[in-house]
C-alpha positions in Angstrom: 17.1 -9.8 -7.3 13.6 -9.5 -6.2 12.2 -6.2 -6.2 8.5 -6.2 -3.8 6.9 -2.9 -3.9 3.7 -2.4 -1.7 2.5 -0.5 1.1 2.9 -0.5 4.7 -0.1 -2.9 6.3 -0.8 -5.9 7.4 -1.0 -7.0 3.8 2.0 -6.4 2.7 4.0 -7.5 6.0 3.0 -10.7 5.1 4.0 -11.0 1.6 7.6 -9.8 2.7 7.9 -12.6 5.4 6.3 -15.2 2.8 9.0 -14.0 0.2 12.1 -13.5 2.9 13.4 -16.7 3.0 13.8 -17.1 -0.8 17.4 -17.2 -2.2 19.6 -14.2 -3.2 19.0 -10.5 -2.6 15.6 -8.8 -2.1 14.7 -5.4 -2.1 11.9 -3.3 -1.3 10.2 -0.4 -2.8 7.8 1.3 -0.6 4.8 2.9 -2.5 4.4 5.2 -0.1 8.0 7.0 0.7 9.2 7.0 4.5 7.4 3.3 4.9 8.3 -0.1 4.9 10.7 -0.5 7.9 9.3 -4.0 8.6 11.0 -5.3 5.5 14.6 -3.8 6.9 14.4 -6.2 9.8 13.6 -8.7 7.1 16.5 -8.6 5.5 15.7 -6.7 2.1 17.5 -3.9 1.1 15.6 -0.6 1.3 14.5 2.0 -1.7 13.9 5.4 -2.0 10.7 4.9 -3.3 9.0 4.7 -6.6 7.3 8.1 -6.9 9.6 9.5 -9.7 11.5 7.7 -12.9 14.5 7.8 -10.9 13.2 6.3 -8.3 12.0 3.5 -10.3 15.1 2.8 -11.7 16.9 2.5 -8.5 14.2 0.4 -7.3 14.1 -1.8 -10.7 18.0 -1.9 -10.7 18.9 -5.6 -11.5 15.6 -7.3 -11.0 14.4 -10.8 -12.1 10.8 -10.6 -10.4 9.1 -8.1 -9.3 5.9 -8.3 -6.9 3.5 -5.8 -6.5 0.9 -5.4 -3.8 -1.6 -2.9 -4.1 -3.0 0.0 -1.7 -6.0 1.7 -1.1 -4.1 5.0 -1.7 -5.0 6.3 -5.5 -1.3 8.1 -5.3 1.0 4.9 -4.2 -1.5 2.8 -7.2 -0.8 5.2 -9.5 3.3 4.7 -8.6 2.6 0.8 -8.9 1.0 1.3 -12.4 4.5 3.2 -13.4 6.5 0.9 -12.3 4.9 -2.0 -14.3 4.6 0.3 -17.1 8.8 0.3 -16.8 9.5 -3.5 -15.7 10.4 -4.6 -19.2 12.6 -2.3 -20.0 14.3 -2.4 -16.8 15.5 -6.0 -17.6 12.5 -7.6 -15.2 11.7 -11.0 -16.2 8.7 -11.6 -14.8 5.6 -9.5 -12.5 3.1 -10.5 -10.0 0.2 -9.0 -8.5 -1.5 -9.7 -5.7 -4.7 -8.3 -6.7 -8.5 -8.7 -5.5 -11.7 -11.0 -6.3 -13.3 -8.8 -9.2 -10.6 -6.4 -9.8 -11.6 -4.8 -13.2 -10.8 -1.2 -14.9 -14.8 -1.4 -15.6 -15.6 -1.8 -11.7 -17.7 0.5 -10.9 -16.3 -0.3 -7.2 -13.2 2.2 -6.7 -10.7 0.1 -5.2 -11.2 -2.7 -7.4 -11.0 -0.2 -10.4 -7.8 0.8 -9.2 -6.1 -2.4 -8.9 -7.6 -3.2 -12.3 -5.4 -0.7 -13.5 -2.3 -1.9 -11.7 -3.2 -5.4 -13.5 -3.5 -4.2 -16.8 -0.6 -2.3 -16.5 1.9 -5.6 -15.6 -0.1 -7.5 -18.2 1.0 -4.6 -20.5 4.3 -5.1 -19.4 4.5 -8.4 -22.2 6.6 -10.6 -20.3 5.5 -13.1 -17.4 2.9 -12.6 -15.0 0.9 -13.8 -12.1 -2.3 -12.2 -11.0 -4.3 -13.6 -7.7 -7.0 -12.4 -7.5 -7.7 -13.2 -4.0 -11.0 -12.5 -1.3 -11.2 -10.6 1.8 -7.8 -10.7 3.7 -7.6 -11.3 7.6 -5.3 -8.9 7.7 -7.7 -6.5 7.3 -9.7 -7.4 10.4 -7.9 -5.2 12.9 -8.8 -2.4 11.2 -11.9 -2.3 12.5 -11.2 -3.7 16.1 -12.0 -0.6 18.7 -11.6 -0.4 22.3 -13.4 1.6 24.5 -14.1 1.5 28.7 -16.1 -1.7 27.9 -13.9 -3.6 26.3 -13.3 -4.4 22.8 -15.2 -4.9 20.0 -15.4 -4.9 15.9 -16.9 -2.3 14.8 -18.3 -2.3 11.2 -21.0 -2.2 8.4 -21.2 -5.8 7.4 -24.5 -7.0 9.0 -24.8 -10.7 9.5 -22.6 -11.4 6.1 -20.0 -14.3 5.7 -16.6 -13.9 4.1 -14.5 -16.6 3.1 -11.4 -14.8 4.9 -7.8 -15.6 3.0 -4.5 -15.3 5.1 -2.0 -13.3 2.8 0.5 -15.2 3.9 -0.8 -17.9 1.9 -0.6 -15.6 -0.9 2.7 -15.2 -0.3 3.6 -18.9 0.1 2.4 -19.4 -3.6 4.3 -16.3 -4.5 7.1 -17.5 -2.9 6.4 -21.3 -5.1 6.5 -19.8 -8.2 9.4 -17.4 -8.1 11.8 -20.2 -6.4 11.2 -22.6 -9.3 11.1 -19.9 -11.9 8.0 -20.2 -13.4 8.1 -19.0 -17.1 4.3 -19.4 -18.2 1.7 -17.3 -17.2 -0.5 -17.8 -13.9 -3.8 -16.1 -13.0 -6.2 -18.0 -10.2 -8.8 -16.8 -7.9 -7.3 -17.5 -3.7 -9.4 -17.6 -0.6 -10.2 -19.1 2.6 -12.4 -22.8 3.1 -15.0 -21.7 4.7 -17.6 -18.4 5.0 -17.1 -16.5 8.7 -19.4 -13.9 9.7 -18.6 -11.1 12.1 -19.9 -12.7 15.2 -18.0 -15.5 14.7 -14.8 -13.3 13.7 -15.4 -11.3 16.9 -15.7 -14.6 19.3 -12.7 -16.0 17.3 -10.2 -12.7 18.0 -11.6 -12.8 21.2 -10.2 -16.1 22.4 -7.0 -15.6 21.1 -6.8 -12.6 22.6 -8.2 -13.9 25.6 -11.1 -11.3 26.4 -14.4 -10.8 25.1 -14.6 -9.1 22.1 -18.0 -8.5 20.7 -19.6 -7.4 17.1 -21.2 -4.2 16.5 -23.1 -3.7 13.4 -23.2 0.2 12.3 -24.0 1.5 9.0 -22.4 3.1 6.5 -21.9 6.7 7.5 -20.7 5.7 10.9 -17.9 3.8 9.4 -17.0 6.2 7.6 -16.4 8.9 10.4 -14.6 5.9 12.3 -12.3 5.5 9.5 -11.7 9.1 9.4 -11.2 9.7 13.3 -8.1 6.8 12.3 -6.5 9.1 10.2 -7.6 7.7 6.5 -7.9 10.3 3.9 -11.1 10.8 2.4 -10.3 8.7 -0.8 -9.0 6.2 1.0 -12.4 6.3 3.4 -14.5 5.7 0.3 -12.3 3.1 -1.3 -12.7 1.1 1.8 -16.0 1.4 2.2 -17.1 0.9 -0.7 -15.6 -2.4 -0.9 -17.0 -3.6 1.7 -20.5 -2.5 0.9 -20.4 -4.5 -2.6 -18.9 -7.2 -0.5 -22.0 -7.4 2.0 -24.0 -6.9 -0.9 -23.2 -9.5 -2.6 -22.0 -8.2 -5.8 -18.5 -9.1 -5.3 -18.1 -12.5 -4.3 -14.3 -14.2 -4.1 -13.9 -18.2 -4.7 -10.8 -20.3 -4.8 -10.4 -22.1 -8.2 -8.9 -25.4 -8.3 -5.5 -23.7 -9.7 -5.2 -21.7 -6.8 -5.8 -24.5 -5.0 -3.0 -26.8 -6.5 -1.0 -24.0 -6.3 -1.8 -23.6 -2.5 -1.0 -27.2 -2.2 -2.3 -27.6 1.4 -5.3 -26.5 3.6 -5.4 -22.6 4.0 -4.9 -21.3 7.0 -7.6 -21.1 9.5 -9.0 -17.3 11.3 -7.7 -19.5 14.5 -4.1 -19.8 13.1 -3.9 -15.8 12.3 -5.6 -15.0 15.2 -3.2 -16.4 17.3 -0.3 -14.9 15.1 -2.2 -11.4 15.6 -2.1 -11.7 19.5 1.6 -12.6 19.7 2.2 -10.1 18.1 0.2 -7.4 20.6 2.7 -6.1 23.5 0.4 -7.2 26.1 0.3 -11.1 24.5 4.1 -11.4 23.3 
């Protein structure tokens, strides 16, 4: 049994389809409850949740590996840390987080800070682990596409700065490596992309897969903010993004790919181009 208990983005979507065609039964445990209805169509068995100890017990019923993938909601990481905390117990046999470059319970970013937690807690745990720590996902990209009556564009605080974007789905490929051929020793590597992309370039890529022009436009902080707001995010959630990003642009957090990650990967990651057109398949007017 594995047990995958994440959110309900882009993220997390792909880590499910990386995992879903490994061997025997899967389940998954949505940190958020009502979410998750993706994984269903995948195949995996559906949870209540893992907001109380019940819960968690259900969830944690019969597991070998469990995978967790954090949020940027303090309530679901604060689940995710409590479920670690009771992995061992529950007869899990090894835990793996997909975490972020520079996650730390020091951070003074917020999001990282929290996944820090959510690491410490599986280390904790005192059986198996793998952490990857990885850099900026694609996946978060569309979060910031907008449309308007002139067209669309990304819309964002990120200035002329280049990311070395990582597909989760590569992620979840390693994932996927290491529980088939069940990996006893523990794992920790740093996971991105090949090459640094700044916005513009992002914007012309999306934009040709989409097939219509899709331009960049650089706002600052406080403007994101009330765009992230008008989407629905909660305040918390608002400043955990944001505040990534800003230490991003800034510099301070910086994500590599070490050469374990890279053996582990054992192949080219995959390019914007590839998930772009992924994306736009996936958008009713492309399908």
């Amino acid at each position: 049994m594995l047990v995958l208990a994440a959110g309900h983005g882009g993220v997390a979507r792909a880590i499910a389809e990386a995992l879903a065609p490994l061997p025997g039964r899967k389940r998954f445990a949505p940190a958020r409850a009502g979410t998750g209805a993706f994984a269903n169509e995948l195949g995996y068995e559906a949870s209540l949740g893992i907001a109380t100890p019940a819960d968690r017990a259900d969830a944690l019923a019969d597991a070998r590996d469990l995978v967790l993938v954090p949020s940027f909601d303090p309530r679901a990481v604060e689940h995710l840390m409590a479920l670690a905390h009771a992995a061992r117990d529950a007869g899990v046999q090894r835990i793996h987080v997909l975490s972020l470059a520079g996650a730390d319970v020091r951070s003074p970013v917020t999001l990282l800070r929290w996944i820090g937690l959510v690491e410490r807690e599986a280390i904790a745990a005192g059986i198996p682990r793998t952490i990857l720590r990885c850099g900026p996902f694609m996946q978060a990209i569309p979060m910031f596409l907008r449309r308007d009556a002139r067209g669309a564009s990304l819309v964002g605080p990120f200035r002329d700065t280049a990311f070395p974007w990582i597909d989760a789905k590569d992620a979840g490929d390693i994932l996927a490596r290491l529980i088939g051929r069940g990996q006893a020793e523990d794992v920790g590597c740093q996971l991105c992309g090949a090459e640094e992309t700044n916005f513009d370039t992002v914007a012309r890529l999306l934009g040709q897969a989409l097939g219509e022009p899709v331009g960049y436009v650089d706002v600052c902080l406080p403007e994101a903010k009330g765009l992230l707001e008008k989407s629905g995010f909660t305040p918390q959630r608002v400043r955990a993004v944001t505040e990534y990003w800003d230490y991003l642009v800034s510099g301070v957090v910086r994500a590599s790919c070490c050469e374990v990650g890279k053996q582990l990967l054992g192949r080219a990651p995959h390019t914007l181009q590839e998930y772009f057109a992924r994306y736009a398949a996936e958008q009713p007017q492309h399908a």
